[in-house]
C-alpha atoms as one frame of an Amber mdcrd trajectory, in Angstrom:
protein
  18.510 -30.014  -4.163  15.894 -28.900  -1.456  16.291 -28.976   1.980  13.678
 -28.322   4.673  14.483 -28.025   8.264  11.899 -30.100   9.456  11.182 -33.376
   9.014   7.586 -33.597   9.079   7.440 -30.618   6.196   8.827 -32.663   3.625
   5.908 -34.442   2.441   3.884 -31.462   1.882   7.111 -29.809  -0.145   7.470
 -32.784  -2.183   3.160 -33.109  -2.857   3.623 -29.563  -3.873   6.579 -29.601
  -6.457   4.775 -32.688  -7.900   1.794 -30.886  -7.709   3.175 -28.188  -9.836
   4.678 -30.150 -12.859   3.636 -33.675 -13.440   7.043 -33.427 -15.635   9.558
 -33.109 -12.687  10.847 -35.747 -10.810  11.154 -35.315  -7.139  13.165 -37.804
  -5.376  13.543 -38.271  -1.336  17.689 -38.052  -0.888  17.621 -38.301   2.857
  14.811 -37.157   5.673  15.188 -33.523   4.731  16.187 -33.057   1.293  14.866
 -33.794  -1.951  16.531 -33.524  -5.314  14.178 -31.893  -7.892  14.961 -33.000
 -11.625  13.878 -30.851 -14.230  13.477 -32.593 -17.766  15.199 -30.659 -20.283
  13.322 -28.156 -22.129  12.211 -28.955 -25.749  13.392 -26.597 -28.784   9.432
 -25.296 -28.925   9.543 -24.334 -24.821  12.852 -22.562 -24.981  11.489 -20.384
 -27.963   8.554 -19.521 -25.868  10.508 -18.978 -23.007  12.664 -16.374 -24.749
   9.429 -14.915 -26.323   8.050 -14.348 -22.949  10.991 -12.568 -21.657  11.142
 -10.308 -24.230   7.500  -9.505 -23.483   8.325  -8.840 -20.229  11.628  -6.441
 -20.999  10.043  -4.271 -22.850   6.878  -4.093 -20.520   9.283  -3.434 -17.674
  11.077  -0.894 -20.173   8.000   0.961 -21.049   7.687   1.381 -17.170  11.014
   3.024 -16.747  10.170   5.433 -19.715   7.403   6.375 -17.449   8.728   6.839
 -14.385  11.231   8.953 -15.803   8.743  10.847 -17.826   7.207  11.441 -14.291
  10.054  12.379 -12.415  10.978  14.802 -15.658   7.227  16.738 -15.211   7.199
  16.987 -11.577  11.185  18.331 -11.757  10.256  21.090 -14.682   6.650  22.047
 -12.633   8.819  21.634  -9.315  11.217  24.715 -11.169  14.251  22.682 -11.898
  16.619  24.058 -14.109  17.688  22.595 -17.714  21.274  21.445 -15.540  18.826
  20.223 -12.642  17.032  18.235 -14.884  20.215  16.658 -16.487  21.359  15.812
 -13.172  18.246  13.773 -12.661  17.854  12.037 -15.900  21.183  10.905 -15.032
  20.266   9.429 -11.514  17.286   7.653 -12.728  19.505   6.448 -15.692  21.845
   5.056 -13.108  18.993   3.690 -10.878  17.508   1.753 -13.981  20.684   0.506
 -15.069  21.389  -0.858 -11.537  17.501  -2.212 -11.150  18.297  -4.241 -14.566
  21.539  -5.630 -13.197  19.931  -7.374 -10.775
C-alpha cells in the first residue's frame, strides 16, 4: 500500500509505478493510496535474483578487505604497534559486521 499526502500527486505516483513494470498492478484504494501488486516471481527470476546478490556481497566484501587493508597501511606507516594494530582490525571488524547487519 502507498499513500501520498496529496491528492493531486497521485496520478503522477501511479503513471510512474506503471511506468516502471508493465507487470505490476496498481490499483486506486481511496484518493490517496494505492495498493501496488507485485506478480509473483517465476523460478528463472528468483535464481537471478539470488545470483545478483551474491554478485553484489562479494563486491561489497572485496571493499571491506580494502578498506581495512587501508586503515592497516596508514596504522603501521602512522607507527602503530603490533597491539595497536589488533585493536583496530578489531574495530573495523566490528564496524563491518554492524554495516552488514543492516
Amino acid at each position: 500500500v502507498i499513500t501520498t499526502y496529496e491528492e493531486g500527486t497521485i496520478g503522477f505516483v501511479r503513471n510512474a509505478l506503471t511506468a516502471e513494470n508493465k507487470l505490476w498492478t496498481v490499483e486506486k484504494e481511496a484518493p490517496t493510496r494505492l495498493r501496488l501488486i507485485v506478480p509473483k516471481a517465476t523460478k528463472q527470476e528468483v535464481e537471478e535474483l539470488v545470483r545478483n546478490a551474491g554478485e553484489l556481497a562479494e563486491k561489497y566484501r572485496g571493499d571491506a578487505r580494502q578498506v581495512r587493508q587501508k586503515a592497516r597501511k596508514e596504522a603501521k606507516s602512522g607507527g602503530a604497534t603490533s597491539n595497536d594494530l589488533a585493536l583496530i582490525e578489531k574495530e573495523l571488524q566490528k564496524r563491518v559486521d554492524n554495516s552488514v547487519a543492516k
